[in-house]
TINU-744527 format. One record per atom (N, C-alpha, C): z, y, x; residue number from 1; atom name. Coordinates in nm, 2 decimals. Layout:
BEGIN
      z      y      x   i at
      Z      Y      X NUM CA
...
This chain:
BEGIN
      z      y      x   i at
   0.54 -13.62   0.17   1  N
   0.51 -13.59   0.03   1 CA
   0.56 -13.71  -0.06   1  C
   0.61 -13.76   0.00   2  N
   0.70 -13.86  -0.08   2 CA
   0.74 -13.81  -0.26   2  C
   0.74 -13.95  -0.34   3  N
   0.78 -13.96  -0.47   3 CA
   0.86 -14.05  -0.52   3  C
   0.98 -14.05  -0.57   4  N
   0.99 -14.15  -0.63   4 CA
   0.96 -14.21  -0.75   4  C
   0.97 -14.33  -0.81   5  N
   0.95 -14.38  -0.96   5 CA
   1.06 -14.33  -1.05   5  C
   1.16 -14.31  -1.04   6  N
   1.23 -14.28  -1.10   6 CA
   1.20 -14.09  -1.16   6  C
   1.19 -14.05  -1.06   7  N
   1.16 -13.90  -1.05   7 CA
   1.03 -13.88  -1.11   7  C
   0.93 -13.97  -1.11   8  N
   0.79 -13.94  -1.22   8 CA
   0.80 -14.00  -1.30   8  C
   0.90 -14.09  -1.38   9  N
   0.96 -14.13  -1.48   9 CA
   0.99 -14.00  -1.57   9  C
   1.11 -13.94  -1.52  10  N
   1.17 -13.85  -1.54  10 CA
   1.09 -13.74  -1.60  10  C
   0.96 -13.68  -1.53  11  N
   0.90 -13.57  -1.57  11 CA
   0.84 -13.62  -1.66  11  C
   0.78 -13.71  -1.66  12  N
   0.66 -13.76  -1.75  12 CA
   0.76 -13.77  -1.91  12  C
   0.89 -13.80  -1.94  13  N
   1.02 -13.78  -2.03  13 CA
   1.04 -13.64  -2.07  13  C
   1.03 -13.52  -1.97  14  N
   1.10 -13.41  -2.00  14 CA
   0.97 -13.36  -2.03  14  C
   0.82 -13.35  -1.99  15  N
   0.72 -13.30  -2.05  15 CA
   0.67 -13.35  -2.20  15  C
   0.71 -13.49  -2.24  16  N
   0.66 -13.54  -2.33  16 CA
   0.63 -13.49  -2.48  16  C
   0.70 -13.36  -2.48  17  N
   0.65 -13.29  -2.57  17 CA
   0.51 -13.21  -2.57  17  C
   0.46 -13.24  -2.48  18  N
   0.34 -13.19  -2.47  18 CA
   0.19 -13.28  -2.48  18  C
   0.25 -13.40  -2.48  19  N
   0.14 -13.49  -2.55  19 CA
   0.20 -13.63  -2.44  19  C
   0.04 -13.68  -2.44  20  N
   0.08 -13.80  -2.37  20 CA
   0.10 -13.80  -2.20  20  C
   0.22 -13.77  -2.14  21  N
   0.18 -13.76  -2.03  21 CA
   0.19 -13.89  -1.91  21  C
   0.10 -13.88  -1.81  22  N
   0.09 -14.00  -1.75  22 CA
   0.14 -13.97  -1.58  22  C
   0.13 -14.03  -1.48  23  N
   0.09 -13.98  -1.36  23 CA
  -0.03 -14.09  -1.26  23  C
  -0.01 -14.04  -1.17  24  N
  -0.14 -14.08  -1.06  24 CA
  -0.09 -14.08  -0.93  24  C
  -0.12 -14.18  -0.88  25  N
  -0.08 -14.22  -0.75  25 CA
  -0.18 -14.06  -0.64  25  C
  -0.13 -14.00  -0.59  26  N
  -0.21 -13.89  -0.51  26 CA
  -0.16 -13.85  -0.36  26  C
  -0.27 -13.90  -0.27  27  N
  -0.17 -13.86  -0.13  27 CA
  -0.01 -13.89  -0.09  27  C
   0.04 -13.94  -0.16  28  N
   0.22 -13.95  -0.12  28 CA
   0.31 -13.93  -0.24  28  C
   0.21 -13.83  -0.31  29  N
   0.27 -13.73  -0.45  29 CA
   0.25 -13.84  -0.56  29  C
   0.19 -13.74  -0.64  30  N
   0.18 -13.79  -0.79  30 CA
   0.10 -13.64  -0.85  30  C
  -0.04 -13.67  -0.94  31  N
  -0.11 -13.57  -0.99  31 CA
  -0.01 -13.59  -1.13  31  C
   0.07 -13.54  -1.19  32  N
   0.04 -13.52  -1.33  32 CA
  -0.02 -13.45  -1.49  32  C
  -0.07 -13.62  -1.56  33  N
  -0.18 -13.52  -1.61  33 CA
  -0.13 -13.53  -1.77  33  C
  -0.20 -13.46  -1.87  34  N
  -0.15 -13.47  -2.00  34 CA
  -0.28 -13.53  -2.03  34  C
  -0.33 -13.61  -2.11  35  N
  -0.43 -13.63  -2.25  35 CA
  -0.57 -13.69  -2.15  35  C
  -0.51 -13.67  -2.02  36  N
  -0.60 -13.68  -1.94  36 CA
  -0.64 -13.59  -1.83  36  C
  -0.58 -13.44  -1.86  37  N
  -0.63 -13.37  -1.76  37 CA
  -0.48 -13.31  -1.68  37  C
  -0.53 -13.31  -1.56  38  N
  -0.44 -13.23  -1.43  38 CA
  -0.34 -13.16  -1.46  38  C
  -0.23 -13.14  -1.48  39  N
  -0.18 -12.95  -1.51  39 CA
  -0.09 -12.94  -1.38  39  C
  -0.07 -13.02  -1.32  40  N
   0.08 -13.07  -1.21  40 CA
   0.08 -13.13  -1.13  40  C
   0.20 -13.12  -1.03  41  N
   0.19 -13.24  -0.91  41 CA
   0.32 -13.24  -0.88  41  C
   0.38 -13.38  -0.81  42  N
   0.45 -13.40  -0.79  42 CA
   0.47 -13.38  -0.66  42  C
   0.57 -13.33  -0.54  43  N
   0.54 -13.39  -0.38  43 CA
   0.72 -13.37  -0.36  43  C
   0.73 -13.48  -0.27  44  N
   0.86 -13.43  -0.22  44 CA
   0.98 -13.41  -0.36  44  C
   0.98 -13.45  -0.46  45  N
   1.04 -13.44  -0.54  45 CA
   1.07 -13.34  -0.61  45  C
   0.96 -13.23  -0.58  46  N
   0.93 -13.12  -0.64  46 CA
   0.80 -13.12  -0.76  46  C
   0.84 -13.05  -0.90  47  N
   0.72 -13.06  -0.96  47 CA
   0.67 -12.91  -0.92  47  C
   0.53 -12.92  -0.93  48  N
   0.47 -12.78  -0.89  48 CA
   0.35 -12.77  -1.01  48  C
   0.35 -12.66  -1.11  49  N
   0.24 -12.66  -1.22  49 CA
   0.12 -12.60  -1.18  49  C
   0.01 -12.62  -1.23  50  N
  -0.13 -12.55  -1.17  50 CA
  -0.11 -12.39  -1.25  50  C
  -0.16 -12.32  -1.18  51  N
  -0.12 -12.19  -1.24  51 CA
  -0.23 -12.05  -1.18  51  C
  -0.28 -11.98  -1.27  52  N
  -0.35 -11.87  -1.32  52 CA
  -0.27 -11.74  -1.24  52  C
  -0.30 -11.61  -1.24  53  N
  -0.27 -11.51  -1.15  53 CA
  -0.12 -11.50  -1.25  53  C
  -0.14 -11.48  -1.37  54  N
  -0.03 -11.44  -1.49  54 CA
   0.07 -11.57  -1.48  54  C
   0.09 -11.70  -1.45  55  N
   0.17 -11.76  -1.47  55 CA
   0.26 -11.78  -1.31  55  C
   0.19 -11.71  -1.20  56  N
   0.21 -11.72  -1.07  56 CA
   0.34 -11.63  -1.07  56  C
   0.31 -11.50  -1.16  57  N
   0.38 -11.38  -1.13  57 CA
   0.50 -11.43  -1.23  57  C
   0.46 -11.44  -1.32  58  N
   0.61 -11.50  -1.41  58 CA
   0.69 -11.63  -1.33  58  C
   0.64 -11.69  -1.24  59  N
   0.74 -11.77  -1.18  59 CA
   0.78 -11.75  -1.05  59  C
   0.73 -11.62  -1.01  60  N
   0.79 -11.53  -0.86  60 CA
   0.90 -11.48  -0.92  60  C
   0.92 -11.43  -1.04  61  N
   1.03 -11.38  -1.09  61 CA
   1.20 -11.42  -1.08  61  C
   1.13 -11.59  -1.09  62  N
   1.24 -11.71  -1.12  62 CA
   1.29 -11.76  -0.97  62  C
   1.22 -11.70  -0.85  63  N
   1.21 -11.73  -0.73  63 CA
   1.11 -11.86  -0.69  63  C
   1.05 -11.91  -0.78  64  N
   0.94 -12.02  -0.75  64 CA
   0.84 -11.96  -0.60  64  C
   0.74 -12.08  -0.57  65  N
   0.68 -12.05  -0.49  65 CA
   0.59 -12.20  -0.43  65  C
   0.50 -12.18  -0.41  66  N
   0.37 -12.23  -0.37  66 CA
   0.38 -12.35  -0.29  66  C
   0.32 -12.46  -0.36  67  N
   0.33 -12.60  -0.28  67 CA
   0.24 -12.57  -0.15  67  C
   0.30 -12.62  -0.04  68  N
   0.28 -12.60   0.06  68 CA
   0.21 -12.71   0.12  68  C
   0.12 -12.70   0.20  69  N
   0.05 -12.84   0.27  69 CA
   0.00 -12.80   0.42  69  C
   0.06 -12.90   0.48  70  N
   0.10 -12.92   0.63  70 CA
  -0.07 -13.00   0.68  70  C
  -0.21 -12.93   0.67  71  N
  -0.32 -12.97   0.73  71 CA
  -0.31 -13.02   0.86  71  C
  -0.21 -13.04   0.92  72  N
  -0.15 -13.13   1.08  72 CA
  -0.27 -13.11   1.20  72  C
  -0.31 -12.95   1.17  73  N
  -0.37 -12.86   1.27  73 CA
  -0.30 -12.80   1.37  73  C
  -0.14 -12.85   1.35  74  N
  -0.04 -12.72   1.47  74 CA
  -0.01 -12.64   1.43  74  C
  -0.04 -12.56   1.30  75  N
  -0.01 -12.42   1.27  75 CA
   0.10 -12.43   1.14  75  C
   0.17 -12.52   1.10  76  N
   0.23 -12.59   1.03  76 CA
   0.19 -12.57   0.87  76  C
   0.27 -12.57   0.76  77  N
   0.21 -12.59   0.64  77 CA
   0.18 -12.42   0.61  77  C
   0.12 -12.47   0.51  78  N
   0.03 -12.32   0.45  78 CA
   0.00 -12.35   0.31  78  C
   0.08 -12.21   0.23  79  N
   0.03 -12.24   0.09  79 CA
  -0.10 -12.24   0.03  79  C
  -0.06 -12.36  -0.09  80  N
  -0.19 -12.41  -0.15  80 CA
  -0.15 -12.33  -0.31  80  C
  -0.16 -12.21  -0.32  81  N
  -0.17 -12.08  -0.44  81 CA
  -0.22 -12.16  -0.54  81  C
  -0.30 -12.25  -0.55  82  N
  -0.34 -12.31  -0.70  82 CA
  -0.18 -12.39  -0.81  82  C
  -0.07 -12.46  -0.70  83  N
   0.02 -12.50  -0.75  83 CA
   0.15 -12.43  -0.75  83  C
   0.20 -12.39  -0.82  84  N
   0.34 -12.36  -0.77  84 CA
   0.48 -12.41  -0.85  84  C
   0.58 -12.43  -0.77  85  N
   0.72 -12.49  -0.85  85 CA
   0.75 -12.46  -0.98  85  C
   0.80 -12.52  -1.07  86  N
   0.87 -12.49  -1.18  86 CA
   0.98 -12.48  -1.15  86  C
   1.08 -12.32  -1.26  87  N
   1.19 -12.30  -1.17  87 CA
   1.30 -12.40  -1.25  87  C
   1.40 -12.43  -1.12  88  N
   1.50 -12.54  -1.15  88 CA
   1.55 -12.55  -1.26  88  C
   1.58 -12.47  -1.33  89  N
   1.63 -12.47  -1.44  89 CA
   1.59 -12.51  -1.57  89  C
   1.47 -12.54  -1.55  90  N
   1.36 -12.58  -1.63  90 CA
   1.37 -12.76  -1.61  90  C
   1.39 -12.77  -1.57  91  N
   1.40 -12.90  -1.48  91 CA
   1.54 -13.00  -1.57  91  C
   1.62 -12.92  -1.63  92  N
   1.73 -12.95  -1.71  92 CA
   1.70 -12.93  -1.88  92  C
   1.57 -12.90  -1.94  93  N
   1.59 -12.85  -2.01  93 CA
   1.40 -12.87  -2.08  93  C
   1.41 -12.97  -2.14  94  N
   1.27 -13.04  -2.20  94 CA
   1.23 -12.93  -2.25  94  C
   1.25 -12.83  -2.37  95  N
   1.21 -12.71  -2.44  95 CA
   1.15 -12.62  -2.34  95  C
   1.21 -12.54  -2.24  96  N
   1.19 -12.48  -2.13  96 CA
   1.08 -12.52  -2.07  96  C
   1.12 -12.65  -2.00  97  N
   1.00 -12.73  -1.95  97 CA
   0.83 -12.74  -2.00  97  C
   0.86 -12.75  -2.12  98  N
   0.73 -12.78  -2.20  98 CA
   0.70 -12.63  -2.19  98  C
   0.72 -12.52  -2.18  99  N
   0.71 -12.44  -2.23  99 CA
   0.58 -12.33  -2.13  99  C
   0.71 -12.41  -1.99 100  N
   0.62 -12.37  -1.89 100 CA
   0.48 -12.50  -1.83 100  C
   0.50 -12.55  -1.93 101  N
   0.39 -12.72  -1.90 101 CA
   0.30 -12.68  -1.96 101  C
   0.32 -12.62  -2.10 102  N
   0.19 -12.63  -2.15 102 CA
   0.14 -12.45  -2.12 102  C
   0.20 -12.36  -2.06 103  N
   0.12 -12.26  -2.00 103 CA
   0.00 -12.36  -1.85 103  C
   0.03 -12.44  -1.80 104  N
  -0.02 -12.48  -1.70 104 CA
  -0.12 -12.54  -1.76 104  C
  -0.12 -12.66  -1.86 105  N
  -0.17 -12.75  -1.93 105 CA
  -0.28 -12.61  -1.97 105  C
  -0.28 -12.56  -2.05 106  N
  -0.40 -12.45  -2.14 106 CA
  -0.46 -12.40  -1.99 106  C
  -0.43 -12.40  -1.88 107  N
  -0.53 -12.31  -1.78 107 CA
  -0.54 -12.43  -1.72 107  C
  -0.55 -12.52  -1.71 108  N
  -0.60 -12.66  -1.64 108 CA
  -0.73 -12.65  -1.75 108  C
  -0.68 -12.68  -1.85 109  N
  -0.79 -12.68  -2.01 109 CA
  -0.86 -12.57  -1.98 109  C
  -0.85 -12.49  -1.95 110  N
  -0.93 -12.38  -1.98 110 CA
  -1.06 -12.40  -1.86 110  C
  -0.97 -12.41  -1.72 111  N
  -1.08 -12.46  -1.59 111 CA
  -1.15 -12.54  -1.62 111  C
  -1.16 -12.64  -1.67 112  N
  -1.22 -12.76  -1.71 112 CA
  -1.31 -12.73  -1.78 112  C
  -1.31 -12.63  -1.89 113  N
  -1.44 -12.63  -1.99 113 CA
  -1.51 -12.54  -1.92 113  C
  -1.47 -12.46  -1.80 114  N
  -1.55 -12.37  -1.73 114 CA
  -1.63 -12.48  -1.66 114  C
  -1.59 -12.56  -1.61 115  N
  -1.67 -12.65  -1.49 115 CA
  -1.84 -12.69  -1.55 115  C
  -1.88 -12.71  -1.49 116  N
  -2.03 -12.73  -1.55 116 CA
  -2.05 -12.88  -1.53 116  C
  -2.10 -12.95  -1.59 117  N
  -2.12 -13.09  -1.68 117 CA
  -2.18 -13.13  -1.51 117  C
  -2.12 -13.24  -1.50 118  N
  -2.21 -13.37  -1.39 118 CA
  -2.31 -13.38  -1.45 118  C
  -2.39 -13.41  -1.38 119  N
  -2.55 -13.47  -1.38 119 CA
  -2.57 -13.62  -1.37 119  C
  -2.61 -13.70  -1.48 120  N
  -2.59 -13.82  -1.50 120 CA
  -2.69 -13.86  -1.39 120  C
  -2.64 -13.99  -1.32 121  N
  -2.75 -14.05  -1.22 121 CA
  -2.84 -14.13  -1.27 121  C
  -2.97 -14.08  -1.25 122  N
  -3.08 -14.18  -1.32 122 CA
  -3.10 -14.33  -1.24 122  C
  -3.06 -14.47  -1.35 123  N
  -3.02 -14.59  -1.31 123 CA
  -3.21 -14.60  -1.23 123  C
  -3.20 -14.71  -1.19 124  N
  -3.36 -14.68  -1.06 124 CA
  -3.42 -14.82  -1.12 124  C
């Protein structure tokens, strides 16, 4: 799951229309997040956007398909449906890009306000 610097250089440039974006050191990869929250990941030099049933189907179209993770049980990798590739073309083309960034970015946002608030730890 290898990353390079250059290559989360790169995204973090062609999404930048979509606010501030950063990355995170994750497993081998790279999470990337906008403003602070999740929408992406990097692995293997593939970006893969977090994605909703509606944005899954619009990128089966493009031939995309589901980051894969090798749980090193024997049974080899098995898709992980929450992420899937952005298609290559997109990858050339910052407008495009953002386009399909920030469909990912609003259903990351949207999971997040669903989540229910942590429970602050009472100091002792």
């Amino acid at each position: 799951m290898a990353v390079s610097e250059p290559f989360k250089t790169y995204i973090c440039e062609l999404l930048s229309g979509l606010g501030e974006v950063t990355t995170r050191h994750m497993f081998g990869g790279a999470g990337i997040y906008c403003d602070g929250v999740m929408f992406a990941l990097i692995a293997d030099e593939v970006l893969y956007l977090k994605v909703d049933e509606a944005l899954k189907a619009d990128l089966l179209v493009f031939g995309c398909g589901p980051f894969m993770v090798d749980f090193g049980k024997g049974d080899g990798p098995r898709p992980m449906n929450g992420y899937w590739s952005m298609p290559p073309n997109a990858l050339d083309d910052p407008d495009e890009a953002c386009q399909w960034g920030h469909r990912a970015l609003d259903f990351a946002l949207q999971v997040q306000r669903q989540k229910k608030p942590k429970k602050k730890k009472k100091k002792r």
